[in-house]
Backbone as CSV, one residue per row, in Angstrom:
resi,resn,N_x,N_y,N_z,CA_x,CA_y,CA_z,C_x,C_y,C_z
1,UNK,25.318,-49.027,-26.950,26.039,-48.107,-27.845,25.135,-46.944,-28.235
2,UNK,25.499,-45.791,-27.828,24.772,-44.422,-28.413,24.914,-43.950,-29.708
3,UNK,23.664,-44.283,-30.564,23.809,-43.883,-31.687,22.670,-42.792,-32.416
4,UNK,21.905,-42.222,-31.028,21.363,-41.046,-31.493,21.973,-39.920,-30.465
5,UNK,21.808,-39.101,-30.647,22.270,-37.689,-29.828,21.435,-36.851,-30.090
6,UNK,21.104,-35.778,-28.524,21.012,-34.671,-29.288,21.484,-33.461,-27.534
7,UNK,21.352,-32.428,-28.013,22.254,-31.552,-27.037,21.804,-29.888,-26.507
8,UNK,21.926,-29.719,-25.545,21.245,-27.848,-25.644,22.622,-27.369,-25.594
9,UNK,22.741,-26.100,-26.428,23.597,-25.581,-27.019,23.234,-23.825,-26.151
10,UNK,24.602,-23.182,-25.491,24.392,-21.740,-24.757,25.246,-21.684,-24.085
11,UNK,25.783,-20.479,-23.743,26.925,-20.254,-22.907,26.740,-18.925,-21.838
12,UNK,26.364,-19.117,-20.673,27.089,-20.525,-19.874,25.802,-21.564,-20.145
13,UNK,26.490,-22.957,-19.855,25.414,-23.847,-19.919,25.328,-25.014,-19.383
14,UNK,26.645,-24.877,-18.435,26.643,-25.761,-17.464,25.360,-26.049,-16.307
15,UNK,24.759,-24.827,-16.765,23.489,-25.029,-14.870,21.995,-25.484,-15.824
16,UNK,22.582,-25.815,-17.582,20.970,-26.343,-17.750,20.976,-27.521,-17.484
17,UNK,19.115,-27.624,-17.199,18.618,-28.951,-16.601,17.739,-29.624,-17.648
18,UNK,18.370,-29.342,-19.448,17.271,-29.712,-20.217,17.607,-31.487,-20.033
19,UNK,19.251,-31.592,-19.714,19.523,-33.349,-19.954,18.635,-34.135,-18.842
20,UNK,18.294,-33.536,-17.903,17.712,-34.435,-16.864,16.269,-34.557,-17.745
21,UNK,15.798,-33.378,-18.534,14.241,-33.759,-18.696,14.661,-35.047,-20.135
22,UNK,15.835,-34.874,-20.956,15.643,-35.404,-21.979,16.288,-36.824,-21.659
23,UNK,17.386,-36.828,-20.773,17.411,-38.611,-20.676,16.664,-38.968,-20.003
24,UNK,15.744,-38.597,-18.801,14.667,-39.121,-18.392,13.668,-39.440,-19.286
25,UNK,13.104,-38.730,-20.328,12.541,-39.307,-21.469,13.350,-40.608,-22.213
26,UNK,14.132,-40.494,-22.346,14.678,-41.783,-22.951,14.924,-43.075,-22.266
27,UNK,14.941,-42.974,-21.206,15.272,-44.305,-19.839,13.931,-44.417,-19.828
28,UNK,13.032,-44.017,-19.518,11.407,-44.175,-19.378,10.921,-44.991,-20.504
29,UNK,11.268,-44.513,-22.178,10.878,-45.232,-22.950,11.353,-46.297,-23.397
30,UNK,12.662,-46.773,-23.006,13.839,-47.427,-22.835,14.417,-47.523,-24.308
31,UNK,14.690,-46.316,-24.631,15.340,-46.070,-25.847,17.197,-45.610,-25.002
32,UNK,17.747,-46.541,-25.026,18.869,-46.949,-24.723,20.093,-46.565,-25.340
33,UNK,19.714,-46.168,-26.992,20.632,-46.173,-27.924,20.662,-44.245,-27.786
34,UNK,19.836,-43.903,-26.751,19.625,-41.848,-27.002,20.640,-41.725,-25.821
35,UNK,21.058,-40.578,-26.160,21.822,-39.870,-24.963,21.868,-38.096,-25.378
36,UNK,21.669,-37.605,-24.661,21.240,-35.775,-25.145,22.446,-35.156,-23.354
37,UNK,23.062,-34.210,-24.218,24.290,-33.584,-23.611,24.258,-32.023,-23.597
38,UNK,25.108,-31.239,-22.960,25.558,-30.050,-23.319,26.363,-30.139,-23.886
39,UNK,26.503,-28.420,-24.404,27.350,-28.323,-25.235,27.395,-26.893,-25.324
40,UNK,28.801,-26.307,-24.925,28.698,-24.877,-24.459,28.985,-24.192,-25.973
41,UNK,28.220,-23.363,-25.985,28.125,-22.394,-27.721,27.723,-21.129,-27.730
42,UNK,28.091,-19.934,-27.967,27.744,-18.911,-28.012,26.699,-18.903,-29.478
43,UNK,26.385,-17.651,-29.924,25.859,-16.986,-31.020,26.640,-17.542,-32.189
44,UNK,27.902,-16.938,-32.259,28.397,-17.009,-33.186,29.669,-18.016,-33.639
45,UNK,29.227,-19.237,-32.944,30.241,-20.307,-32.928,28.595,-21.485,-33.284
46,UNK,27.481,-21.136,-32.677,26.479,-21.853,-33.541,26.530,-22.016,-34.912
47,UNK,26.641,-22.046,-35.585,26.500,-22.482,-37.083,27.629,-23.546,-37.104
48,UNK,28.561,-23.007,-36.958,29.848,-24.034,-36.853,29.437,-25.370,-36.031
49,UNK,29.122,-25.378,-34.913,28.965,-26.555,-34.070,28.002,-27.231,-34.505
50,UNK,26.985,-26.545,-35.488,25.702,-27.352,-35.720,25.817,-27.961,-37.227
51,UNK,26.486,-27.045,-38.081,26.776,-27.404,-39.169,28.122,-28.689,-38.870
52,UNK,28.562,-28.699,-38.282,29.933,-29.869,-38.218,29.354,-30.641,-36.756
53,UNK,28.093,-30.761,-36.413,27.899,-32.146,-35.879,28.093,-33.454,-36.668
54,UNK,28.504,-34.377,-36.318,28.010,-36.096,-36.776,26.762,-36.474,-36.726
55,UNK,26.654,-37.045,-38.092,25.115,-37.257,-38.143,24.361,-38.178,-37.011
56,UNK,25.023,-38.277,-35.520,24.838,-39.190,-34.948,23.651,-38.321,-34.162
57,UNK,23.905,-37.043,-34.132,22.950,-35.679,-33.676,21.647,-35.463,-34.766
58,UNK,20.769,-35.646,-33.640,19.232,-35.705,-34.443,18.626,-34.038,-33.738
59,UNK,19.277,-33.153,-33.321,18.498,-32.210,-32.976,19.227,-31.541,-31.630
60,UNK,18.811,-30.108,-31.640,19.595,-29.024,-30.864,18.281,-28.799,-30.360
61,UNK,18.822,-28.336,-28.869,17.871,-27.163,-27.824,18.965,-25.932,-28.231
62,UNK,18.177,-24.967,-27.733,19.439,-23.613,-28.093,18.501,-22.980,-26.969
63,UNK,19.713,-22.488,-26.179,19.507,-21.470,-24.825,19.798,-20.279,-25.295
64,UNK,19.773,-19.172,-24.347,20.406,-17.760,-24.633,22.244,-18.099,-24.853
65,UNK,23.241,-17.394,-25.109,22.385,-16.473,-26.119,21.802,-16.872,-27.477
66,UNK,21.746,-18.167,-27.860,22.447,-18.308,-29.736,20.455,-18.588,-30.120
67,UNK,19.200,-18.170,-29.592,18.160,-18.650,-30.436,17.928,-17.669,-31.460
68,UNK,18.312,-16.184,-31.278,18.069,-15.846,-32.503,19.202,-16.252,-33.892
69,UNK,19.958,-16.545,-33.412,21.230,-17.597,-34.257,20.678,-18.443,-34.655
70,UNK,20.131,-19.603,-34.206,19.426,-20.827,-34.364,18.347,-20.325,-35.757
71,UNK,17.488,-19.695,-35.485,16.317,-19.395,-36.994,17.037,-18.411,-38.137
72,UNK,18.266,-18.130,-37.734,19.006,-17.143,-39.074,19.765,-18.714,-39.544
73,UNK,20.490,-19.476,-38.676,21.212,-21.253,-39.305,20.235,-21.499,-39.880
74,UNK,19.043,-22.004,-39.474,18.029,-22.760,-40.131,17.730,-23.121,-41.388
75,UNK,17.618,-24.121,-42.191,17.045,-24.263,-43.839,16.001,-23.679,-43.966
76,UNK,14.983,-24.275,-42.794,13.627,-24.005,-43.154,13.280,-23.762,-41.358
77,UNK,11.820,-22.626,-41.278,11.141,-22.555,-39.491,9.902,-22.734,-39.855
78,UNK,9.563,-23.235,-38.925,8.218,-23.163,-38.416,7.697,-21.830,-38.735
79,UNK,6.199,-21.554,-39.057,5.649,-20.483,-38.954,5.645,-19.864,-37.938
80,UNK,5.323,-20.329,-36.521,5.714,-19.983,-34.765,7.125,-18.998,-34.669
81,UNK,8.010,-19.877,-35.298,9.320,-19.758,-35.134,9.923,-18.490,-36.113
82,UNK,9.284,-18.050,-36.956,9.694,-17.322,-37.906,8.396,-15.805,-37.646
83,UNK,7.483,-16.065,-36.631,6.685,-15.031,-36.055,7.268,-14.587,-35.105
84,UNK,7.653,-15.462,-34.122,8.513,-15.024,-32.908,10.157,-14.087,-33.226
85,UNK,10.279,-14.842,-34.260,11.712,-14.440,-34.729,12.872,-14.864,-33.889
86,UNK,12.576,-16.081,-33.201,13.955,-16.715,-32.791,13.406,-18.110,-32.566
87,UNK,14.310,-19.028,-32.134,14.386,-20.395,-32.324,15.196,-21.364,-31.115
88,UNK,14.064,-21.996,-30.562,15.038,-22.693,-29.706,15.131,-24.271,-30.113
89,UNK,15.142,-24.609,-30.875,14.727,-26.216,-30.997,15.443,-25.979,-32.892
90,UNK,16.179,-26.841,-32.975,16.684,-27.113,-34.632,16.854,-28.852,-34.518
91,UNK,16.159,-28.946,-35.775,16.090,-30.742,-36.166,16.261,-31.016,-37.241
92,UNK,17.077,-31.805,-37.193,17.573,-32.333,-38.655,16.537,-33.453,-39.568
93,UNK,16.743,-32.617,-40.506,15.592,-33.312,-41.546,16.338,-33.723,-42.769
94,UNK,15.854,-34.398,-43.830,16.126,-34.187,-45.375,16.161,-32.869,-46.026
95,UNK,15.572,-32.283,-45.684,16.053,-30.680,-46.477,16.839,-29.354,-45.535
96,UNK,17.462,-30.332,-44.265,18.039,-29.882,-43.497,18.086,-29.138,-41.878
97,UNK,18.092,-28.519,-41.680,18.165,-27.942,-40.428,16.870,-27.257,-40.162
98,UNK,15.626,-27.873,-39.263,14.558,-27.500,-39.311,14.715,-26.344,-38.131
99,UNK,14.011,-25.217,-37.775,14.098,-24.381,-36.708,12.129,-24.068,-35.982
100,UNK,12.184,-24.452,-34.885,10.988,-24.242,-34.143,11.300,-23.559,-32.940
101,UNK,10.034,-23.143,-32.364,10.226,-22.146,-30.694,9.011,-22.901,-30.169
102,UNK,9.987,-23.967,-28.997,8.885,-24.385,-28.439,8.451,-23.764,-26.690
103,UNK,9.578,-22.716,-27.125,9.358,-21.822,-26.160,7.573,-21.556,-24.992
104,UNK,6.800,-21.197,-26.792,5.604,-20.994,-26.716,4.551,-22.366,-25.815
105,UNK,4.864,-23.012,-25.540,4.340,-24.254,-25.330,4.874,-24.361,-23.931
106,UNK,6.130,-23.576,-23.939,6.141,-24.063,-22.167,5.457,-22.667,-21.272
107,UNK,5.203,-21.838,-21.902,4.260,-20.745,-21.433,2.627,-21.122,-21.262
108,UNK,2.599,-21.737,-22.257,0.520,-22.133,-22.124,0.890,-23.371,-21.389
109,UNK,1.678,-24.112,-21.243,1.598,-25.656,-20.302,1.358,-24.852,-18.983
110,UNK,2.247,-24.037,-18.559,2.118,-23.137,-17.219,1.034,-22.326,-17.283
111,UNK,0.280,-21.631,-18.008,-1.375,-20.874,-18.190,-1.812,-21.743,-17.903
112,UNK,-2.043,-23.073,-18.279,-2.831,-23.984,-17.925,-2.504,-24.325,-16.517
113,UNK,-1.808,-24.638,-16.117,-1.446,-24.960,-14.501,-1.976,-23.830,-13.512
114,UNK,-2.046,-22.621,-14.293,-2.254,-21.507,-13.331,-4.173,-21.290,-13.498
115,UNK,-4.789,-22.000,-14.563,-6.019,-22.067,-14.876,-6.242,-21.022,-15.427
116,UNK,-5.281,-20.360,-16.328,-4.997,-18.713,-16.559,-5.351,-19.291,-18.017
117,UNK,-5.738,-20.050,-18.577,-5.556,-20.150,-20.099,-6.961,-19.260,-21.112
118,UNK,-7.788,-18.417,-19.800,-8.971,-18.035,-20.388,-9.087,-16.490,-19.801
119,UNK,-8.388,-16.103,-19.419,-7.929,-14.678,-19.192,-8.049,-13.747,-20.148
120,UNK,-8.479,-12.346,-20.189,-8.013,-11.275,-21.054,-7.129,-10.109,-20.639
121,UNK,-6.632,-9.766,-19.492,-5.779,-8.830,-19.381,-4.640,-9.483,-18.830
122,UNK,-3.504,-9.468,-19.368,-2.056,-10.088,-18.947,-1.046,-8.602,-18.731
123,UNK,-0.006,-9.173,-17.996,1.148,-8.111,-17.993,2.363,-8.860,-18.226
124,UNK,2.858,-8.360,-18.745,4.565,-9.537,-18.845,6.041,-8.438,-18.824
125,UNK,6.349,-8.710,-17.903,7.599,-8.101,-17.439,8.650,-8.367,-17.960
126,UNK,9.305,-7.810,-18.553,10.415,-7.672,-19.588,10.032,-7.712,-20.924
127,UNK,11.362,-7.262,-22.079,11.008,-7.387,-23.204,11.857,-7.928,-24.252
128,UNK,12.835,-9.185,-23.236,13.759,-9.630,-24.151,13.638,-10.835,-24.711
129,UNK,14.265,-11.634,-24.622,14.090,-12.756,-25.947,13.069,-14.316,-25.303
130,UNK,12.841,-13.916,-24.349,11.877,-14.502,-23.361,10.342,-14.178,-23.395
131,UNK,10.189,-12.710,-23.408,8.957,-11.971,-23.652,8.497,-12.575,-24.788
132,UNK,8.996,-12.722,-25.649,8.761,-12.647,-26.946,7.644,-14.073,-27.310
133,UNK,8.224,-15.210,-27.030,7.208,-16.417,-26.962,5.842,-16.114,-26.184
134,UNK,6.176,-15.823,-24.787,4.992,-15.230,-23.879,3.993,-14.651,-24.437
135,UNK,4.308,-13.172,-25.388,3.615,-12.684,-25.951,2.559,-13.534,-26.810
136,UNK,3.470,-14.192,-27.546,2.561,-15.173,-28.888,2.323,-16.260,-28.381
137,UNK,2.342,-16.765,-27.084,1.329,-17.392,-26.398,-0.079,-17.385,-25.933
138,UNK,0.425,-15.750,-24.791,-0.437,-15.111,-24.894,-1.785,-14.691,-25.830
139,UNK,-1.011,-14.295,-26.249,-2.165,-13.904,-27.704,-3.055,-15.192,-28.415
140,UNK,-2.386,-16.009,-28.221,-2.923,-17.074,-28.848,-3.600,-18.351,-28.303
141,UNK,-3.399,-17.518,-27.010,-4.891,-17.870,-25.194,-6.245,-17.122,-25.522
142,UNK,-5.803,-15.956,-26.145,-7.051,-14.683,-26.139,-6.979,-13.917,-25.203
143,UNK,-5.698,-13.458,-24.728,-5.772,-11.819,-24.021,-5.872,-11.205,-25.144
144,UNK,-6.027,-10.235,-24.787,-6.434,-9.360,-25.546,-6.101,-7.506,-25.135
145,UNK,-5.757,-7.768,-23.799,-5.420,-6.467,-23.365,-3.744,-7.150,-22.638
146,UNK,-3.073,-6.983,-23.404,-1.392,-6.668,-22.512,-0.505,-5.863,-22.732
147,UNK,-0.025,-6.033,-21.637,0.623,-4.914,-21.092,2.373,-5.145,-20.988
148,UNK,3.379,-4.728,-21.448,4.706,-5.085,-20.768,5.235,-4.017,-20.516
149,UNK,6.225,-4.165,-19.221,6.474,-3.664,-18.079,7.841,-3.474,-18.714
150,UNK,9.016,-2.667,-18.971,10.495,-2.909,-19.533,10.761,-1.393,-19.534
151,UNK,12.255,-1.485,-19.261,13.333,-0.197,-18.504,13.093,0.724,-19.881
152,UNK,13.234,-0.575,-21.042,13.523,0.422,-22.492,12.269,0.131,-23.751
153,UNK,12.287,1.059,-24.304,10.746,1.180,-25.381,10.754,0.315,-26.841
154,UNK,10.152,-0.967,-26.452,10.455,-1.840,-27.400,9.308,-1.994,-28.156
155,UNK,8.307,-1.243,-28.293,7.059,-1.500,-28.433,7.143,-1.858,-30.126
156,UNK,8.087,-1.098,-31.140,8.068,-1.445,-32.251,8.492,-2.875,-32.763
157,UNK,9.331,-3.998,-31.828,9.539,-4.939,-32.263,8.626,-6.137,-31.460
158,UNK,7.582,-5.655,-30.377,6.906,-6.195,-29.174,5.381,-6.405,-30.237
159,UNK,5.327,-5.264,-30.486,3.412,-5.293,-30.482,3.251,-6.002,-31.978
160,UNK,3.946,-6.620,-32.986,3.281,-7.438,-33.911,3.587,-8.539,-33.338
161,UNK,4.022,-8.829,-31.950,3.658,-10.039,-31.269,2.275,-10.577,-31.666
162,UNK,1.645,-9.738,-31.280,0.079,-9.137,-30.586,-0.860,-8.717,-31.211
163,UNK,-0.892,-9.122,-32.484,-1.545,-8.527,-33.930,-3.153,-7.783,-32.887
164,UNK,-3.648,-8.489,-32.450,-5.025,-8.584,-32.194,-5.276,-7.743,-30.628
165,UNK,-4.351,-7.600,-30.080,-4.607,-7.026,-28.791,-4.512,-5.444,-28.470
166,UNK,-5.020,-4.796,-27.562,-4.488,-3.960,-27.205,-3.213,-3.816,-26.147
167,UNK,-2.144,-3.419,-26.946,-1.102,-3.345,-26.554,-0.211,-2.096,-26.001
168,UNK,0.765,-2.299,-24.570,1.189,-0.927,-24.278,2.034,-1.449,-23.991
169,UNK,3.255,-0.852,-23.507,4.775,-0.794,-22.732,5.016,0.597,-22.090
170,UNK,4.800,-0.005,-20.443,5.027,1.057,-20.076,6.369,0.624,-18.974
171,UNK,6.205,1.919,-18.553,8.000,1.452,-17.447,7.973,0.474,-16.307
172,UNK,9.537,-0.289,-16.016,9.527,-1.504,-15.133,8.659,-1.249,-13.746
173,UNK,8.574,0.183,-13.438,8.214,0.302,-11.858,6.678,0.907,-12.152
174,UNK,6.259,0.589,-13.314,5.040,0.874,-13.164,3.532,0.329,-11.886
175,UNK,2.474,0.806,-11.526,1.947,-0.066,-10.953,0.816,-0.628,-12.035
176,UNK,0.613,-1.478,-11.226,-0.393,-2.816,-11.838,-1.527,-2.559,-11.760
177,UNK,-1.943,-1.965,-10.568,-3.701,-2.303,-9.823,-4.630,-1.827,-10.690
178,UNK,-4.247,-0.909,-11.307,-5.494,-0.522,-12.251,-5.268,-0.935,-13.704
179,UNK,-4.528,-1.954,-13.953,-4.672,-3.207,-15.472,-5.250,-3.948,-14.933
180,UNK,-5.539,-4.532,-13.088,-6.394,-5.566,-13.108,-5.944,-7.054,-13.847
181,UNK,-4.998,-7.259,-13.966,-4.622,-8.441,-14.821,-4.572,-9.597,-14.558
182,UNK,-4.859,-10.727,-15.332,-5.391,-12.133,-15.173,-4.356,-12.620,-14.838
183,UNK,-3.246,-12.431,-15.503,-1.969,-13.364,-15.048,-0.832,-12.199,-15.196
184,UNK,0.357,-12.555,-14.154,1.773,-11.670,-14.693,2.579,-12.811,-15.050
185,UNK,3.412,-12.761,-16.287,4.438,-13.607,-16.646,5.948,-12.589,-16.186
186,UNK,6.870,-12.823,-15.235,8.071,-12.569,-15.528,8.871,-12.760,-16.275
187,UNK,9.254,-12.525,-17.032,10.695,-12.704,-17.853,12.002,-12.543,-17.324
188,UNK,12.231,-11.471,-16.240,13.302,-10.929,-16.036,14.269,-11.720,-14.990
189,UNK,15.682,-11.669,-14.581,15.764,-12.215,-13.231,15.233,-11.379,-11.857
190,UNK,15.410,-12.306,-10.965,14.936,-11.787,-9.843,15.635,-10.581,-9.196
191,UNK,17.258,-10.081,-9.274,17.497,-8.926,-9.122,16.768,-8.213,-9.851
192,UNK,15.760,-7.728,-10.739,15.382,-6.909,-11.249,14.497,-6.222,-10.869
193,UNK,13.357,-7.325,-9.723,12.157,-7.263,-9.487,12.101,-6.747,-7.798
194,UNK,13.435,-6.707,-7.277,13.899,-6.727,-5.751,13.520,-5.186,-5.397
195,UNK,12.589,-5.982,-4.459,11.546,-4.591,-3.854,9.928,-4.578,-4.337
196,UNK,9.770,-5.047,-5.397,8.552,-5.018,-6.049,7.818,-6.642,-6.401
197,UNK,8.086,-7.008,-5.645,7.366,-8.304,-5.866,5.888,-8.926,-5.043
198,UNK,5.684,-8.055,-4.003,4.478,-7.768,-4.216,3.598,-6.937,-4.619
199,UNK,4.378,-5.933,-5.335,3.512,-5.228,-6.209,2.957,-5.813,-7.755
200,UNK,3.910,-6.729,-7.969,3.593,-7.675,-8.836,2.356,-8.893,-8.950
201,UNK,2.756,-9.795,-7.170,2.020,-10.469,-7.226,0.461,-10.410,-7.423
202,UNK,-0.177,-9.665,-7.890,-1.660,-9.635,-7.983,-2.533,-10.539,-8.553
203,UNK,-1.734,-11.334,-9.161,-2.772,-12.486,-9.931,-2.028,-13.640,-10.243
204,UNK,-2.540,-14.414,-10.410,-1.411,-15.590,-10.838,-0.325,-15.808,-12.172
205,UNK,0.846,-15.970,-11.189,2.362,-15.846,-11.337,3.014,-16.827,-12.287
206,UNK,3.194,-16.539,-13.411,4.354,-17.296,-13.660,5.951,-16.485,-13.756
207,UNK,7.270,-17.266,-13.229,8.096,-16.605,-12.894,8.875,-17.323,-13.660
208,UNK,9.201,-17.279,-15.115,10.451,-17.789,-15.835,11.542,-18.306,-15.117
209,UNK,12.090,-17.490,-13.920,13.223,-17.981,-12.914,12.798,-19.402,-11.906
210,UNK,13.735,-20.119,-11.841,13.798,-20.998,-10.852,14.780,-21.793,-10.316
211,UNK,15.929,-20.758,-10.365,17.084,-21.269,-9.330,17.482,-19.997,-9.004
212,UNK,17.616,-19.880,-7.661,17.369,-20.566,-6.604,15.795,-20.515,-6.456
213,UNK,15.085,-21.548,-5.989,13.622,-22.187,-6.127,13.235,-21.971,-4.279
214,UNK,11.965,-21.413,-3.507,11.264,-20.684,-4.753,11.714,-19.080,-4.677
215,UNK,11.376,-18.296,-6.153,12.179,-17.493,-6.610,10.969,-16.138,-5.070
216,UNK,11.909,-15.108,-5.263,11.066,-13.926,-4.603,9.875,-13.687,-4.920
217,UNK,9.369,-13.727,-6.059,8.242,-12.988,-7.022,7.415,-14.453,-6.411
218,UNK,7.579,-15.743,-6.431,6.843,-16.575,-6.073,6.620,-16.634,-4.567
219,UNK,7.715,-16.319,-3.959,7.066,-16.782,-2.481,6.124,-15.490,-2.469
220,UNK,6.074,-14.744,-3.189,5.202,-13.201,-2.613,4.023,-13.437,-2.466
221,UNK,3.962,-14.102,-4.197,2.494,-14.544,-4.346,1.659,-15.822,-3.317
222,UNK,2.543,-16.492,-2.957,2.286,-17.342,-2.210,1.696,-16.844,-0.776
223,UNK,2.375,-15.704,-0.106,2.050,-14.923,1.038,0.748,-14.417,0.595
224,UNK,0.347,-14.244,-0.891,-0.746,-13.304,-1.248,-2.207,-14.628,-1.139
225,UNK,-1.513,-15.825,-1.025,-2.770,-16.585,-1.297,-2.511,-16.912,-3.058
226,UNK,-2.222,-16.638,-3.865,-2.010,-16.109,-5.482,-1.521,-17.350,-5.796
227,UNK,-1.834,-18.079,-7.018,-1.422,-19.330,-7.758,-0.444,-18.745,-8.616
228,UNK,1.038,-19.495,-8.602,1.924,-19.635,-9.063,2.932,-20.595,-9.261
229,UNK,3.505,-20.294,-10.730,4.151,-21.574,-10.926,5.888,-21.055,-11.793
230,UNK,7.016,-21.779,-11.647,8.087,-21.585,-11.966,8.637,-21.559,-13.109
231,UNK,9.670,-21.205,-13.822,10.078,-21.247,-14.440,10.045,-23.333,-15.342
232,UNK,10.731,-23.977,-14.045,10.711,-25.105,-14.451,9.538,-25.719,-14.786
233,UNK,8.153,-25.551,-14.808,7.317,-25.927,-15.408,7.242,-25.557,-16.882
234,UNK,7.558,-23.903,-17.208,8.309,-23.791,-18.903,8.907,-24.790,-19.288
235,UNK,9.941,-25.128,-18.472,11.358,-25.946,-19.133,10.459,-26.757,-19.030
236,UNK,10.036,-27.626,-18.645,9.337,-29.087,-19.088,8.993,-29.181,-19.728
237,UNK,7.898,-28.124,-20.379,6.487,-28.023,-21.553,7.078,-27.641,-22.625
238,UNK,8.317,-27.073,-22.694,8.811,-26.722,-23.377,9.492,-27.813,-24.499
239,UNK,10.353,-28.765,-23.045,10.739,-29.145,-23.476,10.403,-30.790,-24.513
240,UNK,9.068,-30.632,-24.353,7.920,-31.936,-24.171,7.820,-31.880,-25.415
241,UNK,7.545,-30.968,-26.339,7.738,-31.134,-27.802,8.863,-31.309,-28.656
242,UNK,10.021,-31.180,-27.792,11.410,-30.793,-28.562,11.744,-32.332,-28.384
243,UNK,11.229,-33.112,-27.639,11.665,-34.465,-27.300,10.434,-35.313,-28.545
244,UNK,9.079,-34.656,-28.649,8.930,-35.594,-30.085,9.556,-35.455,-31.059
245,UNK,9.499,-34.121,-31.322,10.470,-33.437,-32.619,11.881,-34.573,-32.703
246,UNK,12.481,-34.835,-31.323,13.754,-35.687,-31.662,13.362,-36.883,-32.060
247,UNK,12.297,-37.257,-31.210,12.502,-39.430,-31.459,11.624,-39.611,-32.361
248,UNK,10.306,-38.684,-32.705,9.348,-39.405,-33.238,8.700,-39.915,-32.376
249,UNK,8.717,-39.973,-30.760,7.724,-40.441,-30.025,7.503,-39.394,-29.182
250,UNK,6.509,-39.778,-28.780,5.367,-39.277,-27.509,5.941,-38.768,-26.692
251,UNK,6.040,-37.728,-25.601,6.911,-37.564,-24.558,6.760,-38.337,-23.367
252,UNK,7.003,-38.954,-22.850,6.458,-39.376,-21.415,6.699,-38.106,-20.493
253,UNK,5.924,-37.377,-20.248,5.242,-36.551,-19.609,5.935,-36.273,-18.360
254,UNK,5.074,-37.127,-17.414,4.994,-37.480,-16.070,6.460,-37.922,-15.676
255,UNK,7.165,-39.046,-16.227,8.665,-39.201,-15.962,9.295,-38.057,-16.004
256,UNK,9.612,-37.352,-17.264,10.261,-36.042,-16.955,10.361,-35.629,-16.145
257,UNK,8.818,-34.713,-16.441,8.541,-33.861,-15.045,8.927,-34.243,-13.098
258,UNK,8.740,-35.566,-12.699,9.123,-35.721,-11.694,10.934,-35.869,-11.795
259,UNK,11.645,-36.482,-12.949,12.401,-35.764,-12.871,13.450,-34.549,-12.442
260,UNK,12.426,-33.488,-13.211,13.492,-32.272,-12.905,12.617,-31.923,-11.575
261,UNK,11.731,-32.327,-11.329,11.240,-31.611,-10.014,11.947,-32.218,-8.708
262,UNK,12.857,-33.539,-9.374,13.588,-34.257,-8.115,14.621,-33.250,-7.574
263,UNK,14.859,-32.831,-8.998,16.543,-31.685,-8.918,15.858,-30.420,-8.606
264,UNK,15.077,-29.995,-8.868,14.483,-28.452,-8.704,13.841,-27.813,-7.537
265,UNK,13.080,-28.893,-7.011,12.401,-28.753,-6.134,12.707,-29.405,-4.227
């Protein structure tokens, strides 16, 4: 009998793969009584769906669009979550609807995979609600010089990402070679990048995208010799804290991850 829940909430949201990472966490630990679902929700039908769950729901993932929804619902955020200014993870507490971005966590799980976690010049391509964790990841690796790449001039809501860095935004088709940069994070989809993806690849890749797997921007780097890693390594790391946040336990790691890499890869 299922008597905990919990669910990622976004529309569309049929193609997420957070349930494979989160009932694989739960069959692994053989917590029997969990079951974690979709649940299709825009922006502005979030509050409603979250406020009129059954208390049988211990906690929300929130996809695009509804995370900046998610930390305006919230009782109380995380400091992370209230720097970033959006929210993908809400947990129900005693003083109510907690809001975190564990966004940030599936960005340094992938720095670390890329051995990028000691870098100072980054570039990160795009500047939407994706960038935004990256950034305060980033920053909180110790670059210190980044750079984002975006069609439109966001620099006033971008650079207190970045308290500490030197920061620029310059245009999507800019070139790279002379930032020299330790790592590029994509944000964007892969139509965006079509034509320029080895102008990109110069250093090791992380590519937010990963369906269809592997994405353009990755096989480039791959032709380049260049260490890179997918989107779905985010979603894992990401999702690796949002799964203690639910049970109170540990993530099992390794189950997950082979997991979604059964479906992904």
């Amino acid at each position: 009998m299922i008597q905990h829940r919990a669910a990622v909430l976004g529309k569309p949201i049929e193609h997420s793969l957070s349930p494979v990472l989160h009932n694989a966490g739960y069959a692994a630990l053989g917590l029997a009584d969990w079951h974690y679902e979709r649940i299709e929700c825009d922006a502005e039908q979030l509050p409603a769906v979250v406020g009129g769950a059954s208390s049988s729901f211990v906690g929300f993932s929130v996809t695009m669009p509804g995370k900046f929804a998610a930390l305006s619902f919230a009782d109380t955020a995380s400091d992370r979550a209230r720097a970033i200014g959006s929210a993908n993870t809400l947990v129900r507490t005693s003083e109510g609807w907690r809001a975190d971005n564990t966004d940030c966590d599936g960005v340094t799980g992938a720095l670390r995979l890329l051995d990028a976690l000691t870098g100072t010049t980054a570039v990160v391509v795009g500047g939407g609600g994706t960038a935004r964790p990256a950034l305060w990841a980033l920053a909180r690796a110790g670059y210190r010089k980044i750079t984002v790449l975006n069609r439109t001039d966001k620099s006033t809501e971008l650079a207190p990402l970045v308290p500490e860095a030197d920061f620029a935004l310059l245009p999507l088709d800019t070139d790279i070679s002379a930032l020299a940069p330790d790592v590029v994070v994509s944000t964007v989809p892969s139509a965006a990048l079509r034509g320029r993806e080895d102008a990109l690849a110069q250093a090791p890749v992380l590519d937010v995208i990963y369906d269809p797997w592997p994405t353009p921007l990755v096989q480039a780097a791959q032709r380049r010799g260049v260490a890179a890693v997918g989107g779905h390594v985010m979603l894992a790391h990401q999702a690796f804290g949002q799964f203690e946040q639910f049970t109170g336990r540990a993530a099992p790691q390794q189950a997950m991850l082979k997991a979604l890499e059964a479906v992904v890869l």
